[in-house]
DSSP file (Angstrom, degrees, kcal/mol; ACC not computed):
  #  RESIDUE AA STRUCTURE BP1 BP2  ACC     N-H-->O    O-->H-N    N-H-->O    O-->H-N    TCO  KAPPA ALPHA  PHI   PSI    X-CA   Y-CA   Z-CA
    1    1 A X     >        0   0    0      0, 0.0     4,-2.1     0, 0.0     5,-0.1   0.000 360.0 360.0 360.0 -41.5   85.6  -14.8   -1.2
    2    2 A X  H  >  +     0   0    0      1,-0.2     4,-1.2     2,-0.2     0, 0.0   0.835 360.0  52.3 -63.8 -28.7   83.5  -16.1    1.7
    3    3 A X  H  > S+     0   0    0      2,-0.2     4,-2.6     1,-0.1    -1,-0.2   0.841 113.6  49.7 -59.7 -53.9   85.9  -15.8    4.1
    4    4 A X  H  > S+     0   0    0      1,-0.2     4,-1.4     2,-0.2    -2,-0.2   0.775 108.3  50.4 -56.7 -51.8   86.2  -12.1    2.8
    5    5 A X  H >X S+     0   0    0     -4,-2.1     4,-1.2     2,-0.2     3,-0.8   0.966 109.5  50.2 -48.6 -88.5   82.5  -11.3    2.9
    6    6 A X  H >X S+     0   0    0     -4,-1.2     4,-1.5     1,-0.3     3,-0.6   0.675 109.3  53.8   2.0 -83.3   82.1  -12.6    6.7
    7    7 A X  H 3X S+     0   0    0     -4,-2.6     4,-1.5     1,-0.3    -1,-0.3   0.835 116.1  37.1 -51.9 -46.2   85.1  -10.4    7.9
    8    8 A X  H << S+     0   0    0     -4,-1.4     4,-0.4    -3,-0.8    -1,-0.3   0.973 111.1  54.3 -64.5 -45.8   83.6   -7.2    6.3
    9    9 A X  H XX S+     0   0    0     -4,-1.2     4,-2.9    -3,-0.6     3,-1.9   0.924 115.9  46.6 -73.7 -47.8   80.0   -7.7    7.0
   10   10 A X  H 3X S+     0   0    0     -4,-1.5     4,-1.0     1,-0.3     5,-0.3   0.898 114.7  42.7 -65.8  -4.8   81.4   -8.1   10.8
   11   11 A X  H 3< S+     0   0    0     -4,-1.5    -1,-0.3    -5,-0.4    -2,-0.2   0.847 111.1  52.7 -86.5  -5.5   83.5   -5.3   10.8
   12   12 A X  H <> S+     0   0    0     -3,-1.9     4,-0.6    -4,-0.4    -1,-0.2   0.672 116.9  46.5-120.7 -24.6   80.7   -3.1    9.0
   13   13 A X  H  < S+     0   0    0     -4,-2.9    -1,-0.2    -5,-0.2    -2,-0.2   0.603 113.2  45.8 -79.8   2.1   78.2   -4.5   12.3
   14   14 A X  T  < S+     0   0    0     -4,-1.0    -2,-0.2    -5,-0.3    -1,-0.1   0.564 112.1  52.2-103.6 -10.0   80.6   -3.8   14.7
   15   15 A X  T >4 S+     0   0    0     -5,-0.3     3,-2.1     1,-0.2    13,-0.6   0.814 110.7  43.8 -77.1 -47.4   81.1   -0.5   13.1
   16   16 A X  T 3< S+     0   0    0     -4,-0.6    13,-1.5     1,-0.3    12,-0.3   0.901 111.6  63.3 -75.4 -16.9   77.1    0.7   13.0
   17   17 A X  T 3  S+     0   0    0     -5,-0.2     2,-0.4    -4,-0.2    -1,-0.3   0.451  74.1  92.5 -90.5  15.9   77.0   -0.5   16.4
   18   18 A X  S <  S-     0   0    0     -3,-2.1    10,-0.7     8,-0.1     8,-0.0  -0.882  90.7-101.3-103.7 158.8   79.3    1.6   17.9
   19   19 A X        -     0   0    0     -2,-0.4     2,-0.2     8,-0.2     7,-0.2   0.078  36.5-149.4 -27.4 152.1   77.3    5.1   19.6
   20   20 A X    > > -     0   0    0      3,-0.2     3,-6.3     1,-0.1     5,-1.9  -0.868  14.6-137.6-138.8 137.0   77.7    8.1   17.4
   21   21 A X  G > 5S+     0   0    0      1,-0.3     3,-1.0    -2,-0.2     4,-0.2   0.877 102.8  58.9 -47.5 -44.8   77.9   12.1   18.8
   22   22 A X  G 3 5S+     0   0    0      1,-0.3    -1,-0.3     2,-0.1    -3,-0.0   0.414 100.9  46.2-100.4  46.4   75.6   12.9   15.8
   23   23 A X  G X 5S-     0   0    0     -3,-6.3     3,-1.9     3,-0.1    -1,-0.3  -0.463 125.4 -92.0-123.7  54.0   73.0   10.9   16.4
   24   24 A X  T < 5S-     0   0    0     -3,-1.0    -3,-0.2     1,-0.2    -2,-0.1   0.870  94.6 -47.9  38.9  28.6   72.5   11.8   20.5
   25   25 A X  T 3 <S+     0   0    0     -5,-1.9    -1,-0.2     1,-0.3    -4,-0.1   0.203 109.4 150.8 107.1 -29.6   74.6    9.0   21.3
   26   26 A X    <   -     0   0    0     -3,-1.9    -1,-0.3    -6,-0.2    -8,-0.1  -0.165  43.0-127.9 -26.9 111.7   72.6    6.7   18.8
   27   27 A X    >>  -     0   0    0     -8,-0.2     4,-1.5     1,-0.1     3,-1.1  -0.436  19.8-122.9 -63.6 152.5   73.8    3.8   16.9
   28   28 A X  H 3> S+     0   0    0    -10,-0.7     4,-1.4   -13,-0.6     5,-0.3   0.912 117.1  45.1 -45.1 -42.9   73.2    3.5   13.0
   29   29 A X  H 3> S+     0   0    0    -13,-1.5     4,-1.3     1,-0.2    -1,-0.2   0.805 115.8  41.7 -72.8 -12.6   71.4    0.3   13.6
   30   30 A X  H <> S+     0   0    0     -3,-1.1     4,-1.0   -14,-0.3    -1,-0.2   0.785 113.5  54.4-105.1 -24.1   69.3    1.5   16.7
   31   31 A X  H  X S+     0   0    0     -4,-1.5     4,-1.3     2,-0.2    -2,-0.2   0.735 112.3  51.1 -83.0 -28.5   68.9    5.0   14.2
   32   32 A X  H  X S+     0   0    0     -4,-1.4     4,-2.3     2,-0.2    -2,-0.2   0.914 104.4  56.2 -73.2 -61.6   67.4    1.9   11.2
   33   33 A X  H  < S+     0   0    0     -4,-1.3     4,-0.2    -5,-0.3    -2,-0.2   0.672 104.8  46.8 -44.2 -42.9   65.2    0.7   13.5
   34   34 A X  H >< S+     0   0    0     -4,-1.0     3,-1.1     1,-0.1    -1,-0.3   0.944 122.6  35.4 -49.0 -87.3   63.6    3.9   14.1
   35   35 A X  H 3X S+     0   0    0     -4,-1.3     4,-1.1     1,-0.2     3,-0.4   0.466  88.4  97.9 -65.4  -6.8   63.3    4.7   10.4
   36   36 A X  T 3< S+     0   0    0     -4,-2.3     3,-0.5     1,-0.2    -1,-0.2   0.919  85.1  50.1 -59.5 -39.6   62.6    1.0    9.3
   37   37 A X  T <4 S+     0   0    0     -3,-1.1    -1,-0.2    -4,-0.2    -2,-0.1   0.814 105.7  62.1 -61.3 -27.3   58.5    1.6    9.2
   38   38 A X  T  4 S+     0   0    0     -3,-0.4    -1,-0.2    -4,-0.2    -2,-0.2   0.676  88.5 104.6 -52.4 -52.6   59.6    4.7    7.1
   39   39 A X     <  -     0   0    0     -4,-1.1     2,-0.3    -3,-0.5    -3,-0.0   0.011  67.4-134.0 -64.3 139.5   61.1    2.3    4.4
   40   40 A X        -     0   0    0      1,-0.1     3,-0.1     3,-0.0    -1,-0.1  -0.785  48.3 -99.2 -80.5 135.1   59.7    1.2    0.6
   41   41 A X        -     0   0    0     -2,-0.3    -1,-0.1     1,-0.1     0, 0.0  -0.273  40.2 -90.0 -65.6 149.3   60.0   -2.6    0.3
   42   42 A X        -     0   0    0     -2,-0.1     2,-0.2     1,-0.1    -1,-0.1   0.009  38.4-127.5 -38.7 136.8   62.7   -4.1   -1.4
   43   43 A X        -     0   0    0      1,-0.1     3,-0.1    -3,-0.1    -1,-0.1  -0.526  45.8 -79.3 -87.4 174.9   62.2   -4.8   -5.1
   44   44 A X        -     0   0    0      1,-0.2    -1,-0.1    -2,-0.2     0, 0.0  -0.180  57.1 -87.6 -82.1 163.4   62.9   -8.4   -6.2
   45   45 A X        -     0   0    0     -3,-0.1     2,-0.8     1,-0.1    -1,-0.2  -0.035  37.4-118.0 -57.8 165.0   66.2   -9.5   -6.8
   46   46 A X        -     0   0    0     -3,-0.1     2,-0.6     2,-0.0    -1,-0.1  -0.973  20.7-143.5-137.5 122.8   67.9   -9.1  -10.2
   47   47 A X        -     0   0    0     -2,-0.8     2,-2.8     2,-0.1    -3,-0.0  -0.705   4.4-153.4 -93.1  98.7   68.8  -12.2  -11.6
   48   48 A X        +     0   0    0     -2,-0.6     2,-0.4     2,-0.1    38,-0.1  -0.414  50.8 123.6 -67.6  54.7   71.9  -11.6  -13.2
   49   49 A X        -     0   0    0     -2,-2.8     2,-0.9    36,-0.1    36,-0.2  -0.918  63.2-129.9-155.9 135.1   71.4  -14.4  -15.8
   50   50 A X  B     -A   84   0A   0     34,-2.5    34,-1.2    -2,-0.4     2,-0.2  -0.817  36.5-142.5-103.0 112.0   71.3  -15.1  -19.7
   51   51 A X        +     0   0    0     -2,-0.9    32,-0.2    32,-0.2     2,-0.2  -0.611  22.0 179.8 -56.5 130.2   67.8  -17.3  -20.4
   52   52 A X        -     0   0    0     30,-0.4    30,-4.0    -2,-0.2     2,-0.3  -0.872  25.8-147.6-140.2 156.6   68.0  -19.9  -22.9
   53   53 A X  E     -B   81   0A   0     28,-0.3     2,-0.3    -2,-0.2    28,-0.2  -0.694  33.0-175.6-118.1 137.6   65.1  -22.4  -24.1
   54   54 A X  E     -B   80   0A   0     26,-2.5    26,-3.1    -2,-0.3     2,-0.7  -0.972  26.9-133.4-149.0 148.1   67.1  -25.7  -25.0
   55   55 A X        -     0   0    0     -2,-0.3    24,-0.3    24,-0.2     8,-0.1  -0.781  27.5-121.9 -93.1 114.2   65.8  -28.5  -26.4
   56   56 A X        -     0   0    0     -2,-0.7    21,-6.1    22,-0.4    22,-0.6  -0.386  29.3-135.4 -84.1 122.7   67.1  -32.1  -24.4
   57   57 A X    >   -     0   0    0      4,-2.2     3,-1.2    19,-0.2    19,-0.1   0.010  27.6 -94.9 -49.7 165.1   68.9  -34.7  -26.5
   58   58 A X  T 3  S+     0   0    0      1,-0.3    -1,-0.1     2,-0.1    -2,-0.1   0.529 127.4  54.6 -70.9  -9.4   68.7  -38.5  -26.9
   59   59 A X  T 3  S-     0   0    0      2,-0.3    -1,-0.3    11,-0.0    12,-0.1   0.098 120.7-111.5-110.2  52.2   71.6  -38.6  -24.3
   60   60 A X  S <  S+     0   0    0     -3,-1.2    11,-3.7    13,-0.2     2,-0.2   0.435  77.1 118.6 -16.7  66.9   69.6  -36.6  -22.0
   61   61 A X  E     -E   70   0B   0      9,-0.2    -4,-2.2    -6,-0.1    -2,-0.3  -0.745  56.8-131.4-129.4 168.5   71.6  -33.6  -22.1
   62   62 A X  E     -E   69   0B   0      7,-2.2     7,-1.4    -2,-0.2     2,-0.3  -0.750  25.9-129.7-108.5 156.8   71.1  -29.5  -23.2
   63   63 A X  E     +E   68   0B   0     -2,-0.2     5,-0.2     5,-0.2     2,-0.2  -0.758  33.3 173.3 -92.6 157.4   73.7  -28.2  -25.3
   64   64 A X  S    S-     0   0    0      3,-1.5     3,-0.1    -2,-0.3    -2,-0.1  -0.636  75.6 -25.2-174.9 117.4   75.1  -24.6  -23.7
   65   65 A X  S    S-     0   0    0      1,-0.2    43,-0.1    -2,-0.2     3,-0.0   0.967 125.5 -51.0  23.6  89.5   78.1  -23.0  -25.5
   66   66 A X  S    S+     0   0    0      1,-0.1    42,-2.0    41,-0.1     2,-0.5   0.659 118.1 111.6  37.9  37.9   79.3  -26.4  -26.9
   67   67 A X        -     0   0    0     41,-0.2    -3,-1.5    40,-0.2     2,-0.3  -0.999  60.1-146.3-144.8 140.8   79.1  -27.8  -23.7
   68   68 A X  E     -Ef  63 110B   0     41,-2.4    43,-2.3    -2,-0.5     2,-0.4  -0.739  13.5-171.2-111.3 143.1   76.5  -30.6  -22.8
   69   69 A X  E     -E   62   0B   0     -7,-1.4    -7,-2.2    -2,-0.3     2,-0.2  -0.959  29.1-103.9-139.4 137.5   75.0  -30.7  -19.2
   70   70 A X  E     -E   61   0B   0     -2,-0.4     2,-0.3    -9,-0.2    -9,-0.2  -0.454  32.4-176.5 -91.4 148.1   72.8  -33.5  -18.0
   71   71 A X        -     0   0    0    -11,-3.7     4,-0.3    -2,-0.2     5,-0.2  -0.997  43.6 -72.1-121.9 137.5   69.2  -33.4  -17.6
   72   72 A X        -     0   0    0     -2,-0.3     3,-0.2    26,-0.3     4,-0.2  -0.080  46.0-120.0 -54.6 158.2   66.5  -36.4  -16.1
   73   73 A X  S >  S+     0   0    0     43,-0.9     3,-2.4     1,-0.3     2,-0.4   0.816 104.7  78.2 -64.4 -43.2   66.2  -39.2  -18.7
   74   74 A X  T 3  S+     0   0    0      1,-0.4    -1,-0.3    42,-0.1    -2,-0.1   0.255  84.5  56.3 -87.8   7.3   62.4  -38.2  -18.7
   75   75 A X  T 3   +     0   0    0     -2,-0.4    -1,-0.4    -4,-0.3    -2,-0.2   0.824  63.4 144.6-110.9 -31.7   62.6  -35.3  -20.7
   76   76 A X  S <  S+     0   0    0     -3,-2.4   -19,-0.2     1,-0.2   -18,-0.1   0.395  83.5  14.3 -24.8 117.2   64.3  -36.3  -24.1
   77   77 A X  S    S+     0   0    0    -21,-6.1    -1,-0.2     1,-0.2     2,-0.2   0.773 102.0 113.1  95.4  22.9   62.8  -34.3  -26.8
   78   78 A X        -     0   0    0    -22,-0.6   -22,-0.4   -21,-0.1     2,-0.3  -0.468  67.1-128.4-117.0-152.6   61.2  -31.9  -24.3
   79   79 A X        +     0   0    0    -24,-0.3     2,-0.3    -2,-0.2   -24,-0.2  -0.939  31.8 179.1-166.9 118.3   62.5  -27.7  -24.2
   80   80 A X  E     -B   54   0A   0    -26,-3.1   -26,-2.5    -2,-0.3     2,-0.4  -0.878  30.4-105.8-130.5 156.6   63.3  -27.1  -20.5
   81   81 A X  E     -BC  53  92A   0     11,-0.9    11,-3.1    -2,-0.3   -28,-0.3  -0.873  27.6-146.5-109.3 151.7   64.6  -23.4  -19.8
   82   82 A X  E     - C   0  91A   0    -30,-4.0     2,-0.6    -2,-0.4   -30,-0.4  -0.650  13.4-167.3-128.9 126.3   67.7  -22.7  -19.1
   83   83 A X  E     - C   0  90A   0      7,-1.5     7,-2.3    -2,-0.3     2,-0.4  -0.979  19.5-161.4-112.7 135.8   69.9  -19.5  -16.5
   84   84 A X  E     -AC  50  89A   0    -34,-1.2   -34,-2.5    -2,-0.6     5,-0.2  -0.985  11.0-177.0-131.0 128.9   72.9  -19.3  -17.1
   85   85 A X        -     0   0    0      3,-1.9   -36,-0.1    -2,-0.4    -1,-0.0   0.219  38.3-103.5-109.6-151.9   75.3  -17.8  -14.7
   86   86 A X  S    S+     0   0    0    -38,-0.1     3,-0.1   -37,-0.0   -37,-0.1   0.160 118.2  16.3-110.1  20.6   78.7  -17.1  -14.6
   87   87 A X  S    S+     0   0    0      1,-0.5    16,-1.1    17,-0.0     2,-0.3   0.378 133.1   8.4-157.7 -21.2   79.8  -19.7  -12.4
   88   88 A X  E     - D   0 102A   0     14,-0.3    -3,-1.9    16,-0.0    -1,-0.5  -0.773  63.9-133.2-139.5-174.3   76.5  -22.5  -12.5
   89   89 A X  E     -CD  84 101A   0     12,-1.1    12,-1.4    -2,-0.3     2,-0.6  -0.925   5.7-148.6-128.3 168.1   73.1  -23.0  -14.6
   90   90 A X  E     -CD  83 100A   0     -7,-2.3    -7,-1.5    -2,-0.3     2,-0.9  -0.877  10.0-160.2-115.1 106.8   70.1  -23.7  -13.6
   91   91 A X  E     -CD  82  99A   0      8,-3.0     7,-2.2    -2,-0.6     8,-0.8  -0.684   8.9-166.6-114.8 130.0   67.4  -25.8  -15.7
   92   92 A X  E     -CD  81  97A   0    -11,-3.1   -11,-0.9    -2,-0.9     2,-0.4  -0.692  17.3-163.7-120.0-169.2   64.0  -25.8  -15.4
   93   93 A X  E >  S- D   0  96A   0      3,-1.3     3,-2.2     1,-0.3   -13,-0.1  -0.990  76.4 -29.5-160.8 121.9   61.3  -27.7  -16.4
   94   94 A X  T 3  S-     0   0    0     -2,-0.4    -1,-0.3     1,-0.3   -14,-0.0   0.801 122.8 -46.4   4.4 112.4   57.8  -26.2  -16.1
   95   95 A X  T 3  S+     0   0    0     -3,-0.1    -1,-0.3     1,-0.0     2,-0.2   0.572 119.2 106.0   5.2  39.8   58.5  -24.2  -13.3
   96   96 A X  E <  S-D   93   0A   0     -3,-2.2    -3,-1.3    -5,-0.0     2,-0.6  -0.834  76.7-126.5-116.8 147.1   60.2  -26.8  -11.4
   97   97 A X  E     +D   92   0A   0     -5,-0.2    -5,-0.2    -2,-0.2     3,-0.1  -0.956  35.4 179.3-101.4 132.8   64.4  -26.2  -11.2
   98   98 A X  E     +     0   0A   0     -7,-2.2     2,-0.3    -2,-0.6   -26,-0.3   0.551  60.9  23.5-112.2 -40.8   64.9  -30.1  -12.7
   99   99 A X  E     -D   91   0A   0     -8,-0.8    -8,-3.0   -28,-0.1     2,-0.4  -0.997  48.2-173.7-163.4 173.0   68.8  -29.4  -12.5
  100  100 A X  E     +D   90   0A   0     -2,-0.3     2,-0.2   -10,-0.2   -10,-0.2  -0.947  24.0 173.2-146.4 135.7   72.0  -27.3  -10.9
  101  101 A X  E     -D   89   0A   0    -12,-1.4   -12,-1.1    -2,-0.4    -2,-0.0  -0.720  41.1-113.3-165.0 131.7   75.5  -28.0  -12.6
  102  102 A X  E     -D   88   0A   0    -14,-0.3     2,-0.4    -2,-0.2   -14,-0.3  -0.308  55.0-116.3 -21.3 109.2   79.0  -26.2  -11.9
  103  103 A X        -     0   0    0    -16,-1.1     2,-0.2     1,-0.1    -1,-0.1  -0.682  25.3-114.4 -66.7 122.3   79.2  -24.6  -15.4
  104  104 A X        -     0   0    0     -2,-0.4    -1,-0.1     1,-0.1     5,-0.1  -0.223  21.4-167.6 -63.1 121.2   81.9  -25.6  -17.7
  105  105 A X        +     0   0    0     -2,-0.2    -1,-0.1     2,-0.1    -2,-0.0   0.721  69.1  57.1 -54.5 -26.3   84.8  -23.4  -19.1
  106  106 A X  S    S-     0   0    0      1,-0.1     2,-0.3     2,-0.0    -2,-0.0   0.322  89.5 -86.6-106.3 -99.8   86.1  -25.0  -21.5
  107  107 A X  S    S+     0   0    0      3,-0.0   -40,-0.2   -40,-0.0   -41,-0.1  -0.974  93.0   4.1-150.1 125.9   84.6  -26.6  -25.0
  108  108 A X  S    S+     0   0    0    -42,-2.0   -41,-0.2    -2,-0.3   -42,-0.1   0.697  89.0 148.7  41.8  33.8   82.9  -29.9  -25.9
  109  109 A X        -     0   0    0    -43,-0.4   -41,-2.4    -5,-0.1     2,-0.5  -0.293  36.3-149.5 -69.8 160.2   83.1  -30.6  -22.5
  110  110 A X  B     -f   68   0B   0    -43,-0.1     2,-0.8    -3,-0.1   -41,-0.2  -0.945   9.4-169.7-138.1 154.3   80.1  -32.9  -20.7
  111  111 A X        -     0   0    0    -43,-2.3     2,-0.3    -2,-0.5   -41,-0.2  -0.975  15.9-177.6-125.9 131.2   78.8  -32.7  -17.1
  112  112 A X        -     0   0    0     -2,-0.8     2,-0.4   -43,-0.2   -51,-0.0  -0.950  20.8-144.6-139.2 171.2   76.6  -35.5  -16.3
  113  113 A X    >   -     0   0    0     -2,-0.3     3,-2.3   -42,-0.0     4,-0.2  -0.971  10.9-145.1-145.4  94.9   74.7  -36.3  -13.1
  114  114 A X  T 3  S+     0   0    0     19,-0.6     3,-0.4    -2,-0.4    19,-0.1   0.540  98.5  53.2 -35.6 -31.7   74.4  -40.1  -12.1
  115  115 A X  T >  S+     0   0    0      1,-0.2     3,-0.6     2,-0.1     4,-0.3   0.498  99.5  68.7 -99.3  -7.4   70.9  -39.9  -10.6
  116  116 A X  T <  S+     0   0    0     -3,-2.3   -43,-0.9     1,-0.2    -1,-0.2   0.474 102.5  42.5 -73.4   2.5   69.7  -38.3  -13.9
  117  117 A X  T 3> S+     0   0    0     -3,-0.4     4,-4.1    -4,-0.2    -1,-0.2   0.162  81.5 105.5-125.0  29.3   70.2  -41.4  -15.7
  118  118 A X  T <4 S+     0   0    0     -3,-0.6     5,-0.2     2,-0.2     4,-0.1   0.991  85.1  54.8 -85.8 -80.6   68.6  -44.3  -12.8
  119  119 A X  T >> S+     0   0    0     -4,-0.3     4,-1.9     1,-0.2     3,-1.7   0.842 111.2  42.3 -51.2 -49.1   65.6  -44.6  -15.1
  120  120 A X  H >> S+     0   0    0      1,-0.2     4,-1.0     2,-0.1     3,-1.0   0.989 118.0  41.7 -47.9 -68.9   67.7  -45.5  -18.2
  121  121 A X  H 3< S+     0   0    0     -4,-4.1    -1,-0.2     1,-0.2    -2,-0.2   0.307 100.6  70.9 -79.6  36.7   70.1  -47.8  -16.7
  122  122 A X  H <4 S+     0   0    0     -3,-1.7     3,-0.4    -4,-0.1    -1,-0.2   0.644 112.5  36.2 -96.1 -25.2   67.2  -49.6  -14.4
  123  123 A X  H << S+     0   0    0     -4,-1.9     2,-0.2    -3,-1.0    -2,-0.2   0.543 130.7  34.1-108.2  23.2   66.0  -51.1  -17.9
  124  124 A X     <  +     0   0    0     -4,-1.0    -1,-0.3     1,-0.1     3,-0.3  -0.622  69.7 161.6-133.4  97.8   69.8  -51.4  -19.3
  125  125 A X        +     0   0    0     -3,-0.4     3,-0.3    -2,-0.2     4,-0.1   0.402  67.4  70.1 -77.4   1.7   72.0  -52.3  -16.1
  126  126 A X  S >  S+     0   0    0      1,-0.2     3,-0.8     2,-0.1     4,-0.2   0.800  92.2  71.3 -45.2 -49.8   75.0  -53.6  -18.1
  127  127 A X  T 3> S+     0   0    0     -3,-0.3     4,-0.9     1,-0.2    -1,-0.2   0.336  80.8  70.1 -59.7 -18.3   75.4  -49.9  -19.0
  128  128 A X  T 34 S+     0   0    0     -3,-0.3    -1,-0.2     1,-0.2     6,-0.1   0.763  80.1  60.6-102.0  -5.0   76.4  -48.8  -16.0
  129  129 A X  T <4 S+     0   0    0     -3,-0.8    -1,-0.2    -4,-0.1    -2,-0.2   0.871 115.9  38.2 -65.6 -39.9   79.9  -49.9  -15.2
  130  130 A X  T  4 S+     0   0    0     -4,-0.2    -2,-0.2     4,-0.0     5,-0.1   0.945  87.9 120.5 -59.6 -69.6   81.2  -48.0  -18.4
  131  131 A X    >X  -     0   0    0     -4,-0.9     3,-2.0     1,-0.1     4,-1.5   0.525  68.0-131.1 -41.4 137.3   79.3  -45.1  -18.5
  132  132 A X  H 3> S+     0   0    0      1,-0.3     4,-1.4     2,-0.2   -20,-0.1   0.685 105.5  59.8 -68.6 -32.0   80.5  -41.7  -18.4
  133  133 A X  H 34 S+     0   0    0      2,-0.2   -19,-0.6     1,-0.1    -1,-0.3   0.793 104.8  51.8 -64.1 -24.6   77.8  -40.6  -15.4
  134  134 A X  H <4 S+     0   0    0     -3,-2.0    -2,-0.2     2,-0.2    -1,-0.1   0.755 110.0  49.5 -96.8 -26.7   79.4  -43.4  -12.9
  135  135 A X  H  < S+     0   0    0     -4,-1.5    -1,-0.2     1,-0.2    -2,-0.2   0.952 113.1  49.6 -71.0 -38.4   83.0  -41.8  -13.7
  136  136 A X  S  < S+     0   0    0     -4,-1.4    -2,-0.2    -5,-0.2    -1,-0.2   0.735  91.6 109.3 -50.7 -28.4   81.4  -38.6  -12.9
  137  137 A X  S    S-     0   0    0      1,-0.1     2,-0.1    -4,-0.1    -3,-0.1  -0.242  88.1 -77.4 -67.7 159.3   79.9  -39.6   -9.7
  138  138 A X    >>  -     0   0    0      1,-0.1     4,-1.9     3,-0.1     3,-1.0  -0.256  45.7-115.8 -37.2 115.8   80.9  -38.6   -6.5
  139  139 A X  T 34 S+     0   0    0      1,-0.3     4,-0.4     2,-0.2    -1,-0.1   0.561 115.0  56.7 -52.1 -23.3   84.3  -40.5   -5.5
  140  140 A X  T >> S+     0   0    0      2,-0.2     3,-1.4     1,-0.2     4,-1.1   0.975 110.3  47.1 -94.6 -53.8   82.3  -42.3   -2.3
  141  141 A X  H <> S+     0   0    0     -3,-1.0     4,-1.2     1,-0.3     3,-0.5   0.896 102.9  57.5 -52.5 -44.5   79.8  -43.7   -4.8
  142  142 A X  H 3X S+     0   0    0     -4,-1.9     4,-0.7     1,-0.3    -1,-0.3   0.790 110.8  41.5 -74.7 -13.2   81.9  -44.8   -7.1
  143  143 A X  H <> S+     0   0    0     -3,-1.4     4,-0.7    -4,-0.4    -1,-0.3   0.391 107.4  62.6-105.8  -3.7   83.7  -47.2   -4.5
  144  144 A X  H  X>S+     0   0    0     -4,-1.1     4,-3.0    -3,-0.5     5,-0.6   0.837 106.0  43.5 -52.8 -79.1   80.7  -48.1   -3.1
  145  145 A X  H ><5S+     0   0    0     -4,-1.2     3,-2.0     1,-0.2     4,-0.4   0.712 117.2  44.9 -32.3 -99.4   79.6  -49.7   -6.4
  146  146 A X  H 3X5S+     0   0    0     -4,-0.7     4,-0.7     1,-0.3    -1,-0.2   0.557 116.1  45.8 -52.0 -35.4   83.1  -51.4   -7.2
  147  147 A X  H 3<5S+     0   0    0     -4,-0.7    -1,-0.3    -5,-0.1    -2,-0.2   0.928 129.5  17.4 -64.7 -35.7   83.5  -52.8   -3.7
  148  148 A X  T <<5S+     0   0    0     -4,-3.0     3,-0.3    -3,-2.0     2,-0.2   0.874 133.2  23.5 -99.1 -48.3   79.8  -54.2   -3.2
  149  149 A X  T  4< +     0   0    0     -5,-0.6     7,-0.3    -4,-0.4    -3,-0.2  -0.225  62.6 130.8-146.5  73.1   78.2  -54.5   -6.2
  150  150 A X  S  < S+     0   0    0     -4,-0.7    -1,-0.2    -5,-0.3   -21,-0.1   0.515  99.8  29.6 -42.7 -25.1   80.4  -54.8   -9.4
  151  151 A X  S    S+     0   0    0     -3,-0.3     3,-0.2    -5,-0.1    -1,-0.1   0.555 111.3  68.1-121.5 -23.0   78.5  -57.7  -10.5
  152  152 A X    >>  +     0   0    0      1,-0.2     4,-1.2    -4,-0.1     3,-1.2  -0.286  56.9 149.6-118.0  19.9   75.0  -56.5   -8.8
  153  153 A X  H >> S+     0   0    0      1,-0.2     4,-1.6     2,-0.2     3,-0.5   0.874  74.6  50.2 -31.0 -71.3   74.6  -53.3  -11.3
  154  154 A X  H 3> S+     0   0    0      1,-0.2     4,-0.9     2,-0.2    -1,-0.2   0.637 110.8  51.0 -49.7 -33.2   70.6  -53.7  -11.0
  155  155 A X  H <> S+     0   0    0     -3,-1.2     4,-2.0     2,-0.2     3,-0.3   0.907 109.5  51.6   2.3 -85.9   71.0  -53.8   -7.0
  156  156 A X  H <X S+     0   0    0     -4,-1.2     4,-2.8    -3,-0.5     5,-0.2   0.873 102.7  52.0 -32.1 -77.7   72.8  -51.0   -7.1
  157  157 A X  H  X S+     0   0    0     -4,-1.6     4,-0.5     1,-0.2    -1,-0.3   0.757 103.9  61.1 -50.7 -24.2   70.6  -48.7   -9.1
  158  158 A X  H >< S+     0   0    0     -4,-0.9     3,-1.9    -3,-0.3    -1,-0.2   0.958 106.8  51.2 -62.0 -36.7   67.6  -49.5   -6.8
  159  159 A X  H 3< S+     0   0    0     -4,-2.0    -2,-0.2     1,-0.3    -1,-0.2   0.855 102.3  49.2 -64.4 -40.8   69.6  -48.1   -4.4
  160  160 A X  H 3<        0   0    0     -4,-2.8    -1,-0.3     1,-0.2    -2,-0.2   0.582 360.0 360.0 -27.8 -33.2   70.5  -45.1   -5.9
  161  161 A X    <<        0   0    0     -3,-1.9    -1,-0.2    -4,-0.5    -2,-0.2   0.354 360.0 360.0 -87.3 360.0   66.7  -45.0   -6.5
């Protein structure tokens, strides 16, 4: 779709840059330029997005259509709000965006975020070889941990830190 996008937006500048006979020989863009002082500003974007207030669970995640999405540990029990797109959401946390995750299709699915969970497992570090956030991490993290420090969990998580 990006690819797609590019190719039009040049073909639609190469197009408004060529002369045209019924502007005296004037481009569209040089014919904007002109008229640009002329212009109302833009109104704000329209955020194409369904708001919801969710409240974060004890494993510090929101529910959103059966599907659970990680949030920092530091919030359990708080109501961060929520956009939800057709392709990501967005949560935030007093006007701060707190977190971004790929939105799930399907049902009782879970998305979890490794760095959301640092502060938990710095005062359980047993916890983190099992745990459902470290399968989730990024493929290079996760073979960092098991080649250096399998044994060195607490290590590990500073580093993360």
């Amino acid at each position: 779709m990006d690819e797609a996008n590019n190719y039009l937006l040049k073909i639609c500048n190469k197009l408004n840059a060529k002369p045209q006979d019924t502007r005296d020989g004037q481009s569209a863009l040089a014919c904007l330029e002109q008229e640009r002082a002329n212009l109302l500003t833009l109104p704000p974007m329209f955020d194409s997005a369904r708001v919801v207030n969710a409240r974060v669970d004890k494993y510090a995640t929101i529910v959103v259509d059966q599907n659970h999405y990680s949030v920092p540990d530091h919030l359990v029990g708080e109501l961060v709000m929520v956009k939800i797109y057709s392709s990501r959401i967005c949560c935030f946390y007093k006007d701060a965006k707190i977190a971004e995750h790929a939105r799930l299709t399907g049902c009782h699915e879970w998305r979890l975020e490794l760095s959301h969970y640092l502060e938990t497992l710095k005062k359980k570090p047993g916890a983190l070889a099992g745990s459902m956030a470290l399968q989730q991490a990024d493929q290079k993290i996760k073979q960092i941990f098991e080649t250096y420090y399998t044994k060195k969990e607490k290590e590990f998580i500073e580093l993360m830190q």
